[in-house]
C-alpha positions in Angstrom: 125.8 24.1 -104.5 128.9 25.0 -102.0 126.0 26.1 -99.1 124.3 23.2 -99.6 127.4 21.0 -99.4 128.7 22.9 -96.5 125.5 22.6 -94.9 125.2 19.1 -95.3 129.1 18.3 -94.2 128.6 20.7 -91.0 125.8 18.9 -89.8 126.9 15.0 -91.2 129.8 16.0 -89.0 128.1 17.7 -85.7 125.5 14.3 -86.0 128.7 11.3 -86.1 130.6 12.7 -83.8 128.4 14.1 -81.4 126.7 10.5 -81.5 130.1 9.1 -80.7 130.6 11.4 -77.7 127.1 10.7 -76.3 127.2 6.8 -76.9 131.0 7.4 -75.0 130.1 10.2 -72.7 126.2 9.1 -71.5 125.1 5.8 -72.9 128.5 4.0 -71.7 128.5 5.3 -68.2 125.0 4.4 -67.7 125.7 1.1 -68.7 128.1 0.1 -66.0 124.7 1.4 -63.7 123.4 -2.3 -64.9 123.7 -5.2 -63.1 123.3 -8.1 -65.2 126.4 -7.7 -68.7 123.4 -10.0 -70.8 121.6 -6.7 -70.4 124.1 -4.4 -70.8 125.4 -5.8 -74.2 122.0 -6.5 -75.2 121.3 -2.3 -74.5 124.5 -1.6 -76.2 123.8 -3.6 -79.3 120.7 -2.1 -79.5 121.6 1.4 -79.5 124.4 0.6 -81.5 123.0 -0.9 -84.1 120.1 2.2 -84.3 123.0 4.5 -84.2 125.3 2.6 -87.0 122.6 3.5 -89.8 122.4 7.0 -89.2 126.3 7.1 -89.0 127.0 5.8 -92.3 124.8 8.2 -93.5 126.8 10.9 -92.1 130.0 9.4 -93.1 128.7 9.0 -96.5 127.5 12.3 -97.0 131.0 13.8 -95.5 132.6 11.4 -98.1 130.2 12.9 -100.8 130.8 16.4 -99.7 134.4 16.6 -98.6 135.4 16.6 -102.1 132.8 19.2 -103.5 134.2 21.4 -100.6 137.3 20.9 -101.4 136.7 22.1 -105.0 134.7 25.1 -104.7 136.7 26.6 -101.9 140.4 25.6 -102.7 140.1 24.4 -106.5 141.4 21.3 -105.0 140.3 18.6 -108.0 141.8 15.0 -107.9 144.7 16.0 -110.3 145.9 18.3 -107.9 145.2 16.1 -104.9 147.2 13.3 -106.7 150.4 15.9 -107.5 153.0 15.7 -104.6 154.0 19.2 -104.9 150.7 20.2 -103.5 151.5 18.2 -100.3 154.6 20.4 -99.5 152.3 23.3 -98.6 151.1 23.6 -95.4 147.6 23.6 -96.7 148.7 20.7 -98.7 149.9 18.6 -95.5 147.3 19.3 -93.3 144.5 18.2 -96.3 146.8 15.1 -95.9 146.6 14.2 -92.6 143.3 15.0 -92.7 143.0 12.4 -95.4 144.7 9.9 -93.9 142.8 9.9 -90.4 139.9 9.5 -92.8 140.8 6.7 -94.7 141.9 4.6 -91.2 138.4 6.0 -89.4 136.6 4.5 -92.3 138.3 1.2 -91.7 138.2 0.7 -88.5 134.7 2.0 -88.4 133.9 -0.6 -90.8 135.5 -3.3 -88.4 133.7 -1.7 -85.3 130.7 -1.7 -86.9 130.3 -5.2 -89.2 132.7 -7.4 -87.3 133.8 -7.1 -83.9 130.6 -4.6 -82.8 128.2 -7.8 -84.0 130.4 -10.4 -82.4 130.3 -8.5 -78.9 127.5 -9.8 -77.3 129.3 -13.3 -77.3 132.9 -12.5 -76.5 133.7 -10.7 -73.5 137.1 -10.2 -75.5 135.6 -9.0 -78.2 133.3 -6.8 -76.5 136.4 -4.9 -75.2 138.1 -4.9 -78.5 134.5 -3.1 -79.8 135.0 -0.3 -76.7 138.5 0.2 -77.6 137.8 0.6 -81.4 135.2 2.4 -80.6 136.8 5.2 -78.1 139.7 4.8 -80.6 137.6 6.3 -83.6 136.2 8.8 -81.2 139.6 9.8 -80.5 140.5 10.0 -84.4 137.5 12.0 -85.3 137.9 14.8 -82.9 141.4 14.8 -85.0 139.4 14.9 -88.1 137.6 18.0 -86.7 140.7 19.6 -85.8 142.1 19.0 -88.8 139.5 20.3 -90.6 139.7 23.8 -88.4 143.8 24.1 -89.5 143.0 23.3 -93.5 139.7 26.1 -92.9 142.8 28.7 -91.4 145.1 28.3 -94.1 147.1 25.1 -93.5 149.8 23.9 -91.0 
């Protein structure tokens, strides 16, 4: 079961945020290559909206097996994730920071992607709220990963 979940978490994670990168990295700078912003938005939502599915996927299945990890590596269960002494370990800290950049990537990628990404393609304001959420969780999930390296090497 642990190789399974690890599996699945390793490659839920190499899938969102290499999507994110190449949506910031390729697809974004070959937008500004288009003329007309009708068609650049209208690109943008497209991809987008392709690429939205298969990131919830991966941020469900990291949400499904984050905790499973947790447990069969660490014998971290929810009563010692809820005890504060635990988070006075360095181990303890960095699996809450961790935590925390989760909780505020899930919400903002729920705004991104149900609110302001949909809106968009009407509101040039909006539109650069969307990029700046969107680089913004980017930014936040590469913290994630780093995170994710510390708690893997013993803690902070």
């Amino acid at each position: 079961m642990l190789k399974l979940a690890l599996f699945l978490h390793v490659i839920a994670a190499i899938f969102w945020v290499g999507g994110m990168l190449f949506l910031t990295l390729v697809v974004a700078p070959y937008l500004i290559s288009i003329p007309d912003p009708k068609e650049r938005s209208k690109i943008y939502q497209v991809v987008g909206k392709k690429y939205r599915f298969f990131g919830w996927v991966a941020i469900i299945t990291l949400l499904v097996t984050g905790p499973i990890i947790l447990y069969a590596l660490y014998n971290v269960n929810l009563g010692v994730a809820l005890s504060p002494s635990f988070y006075g370990s360095g181990f303890g800290h960095a699996l809450y920071v961790k935590l925390a950049l989760v909780v505020v990537i899930v919400i903002s990628s729920l705004l991104h992607d149900f609110w302001i990404g949909p809106k968009a393609k009407t509101s040039p304001a909006l539109s650069r709220y969307a990029r700046i959420f969107g680089r913004g969780n980017l930014v936040i999930a590469l913290l994630i990963v780093i995170f994710a390296v510390i708690l893997r090497a013993g803690g902070l």
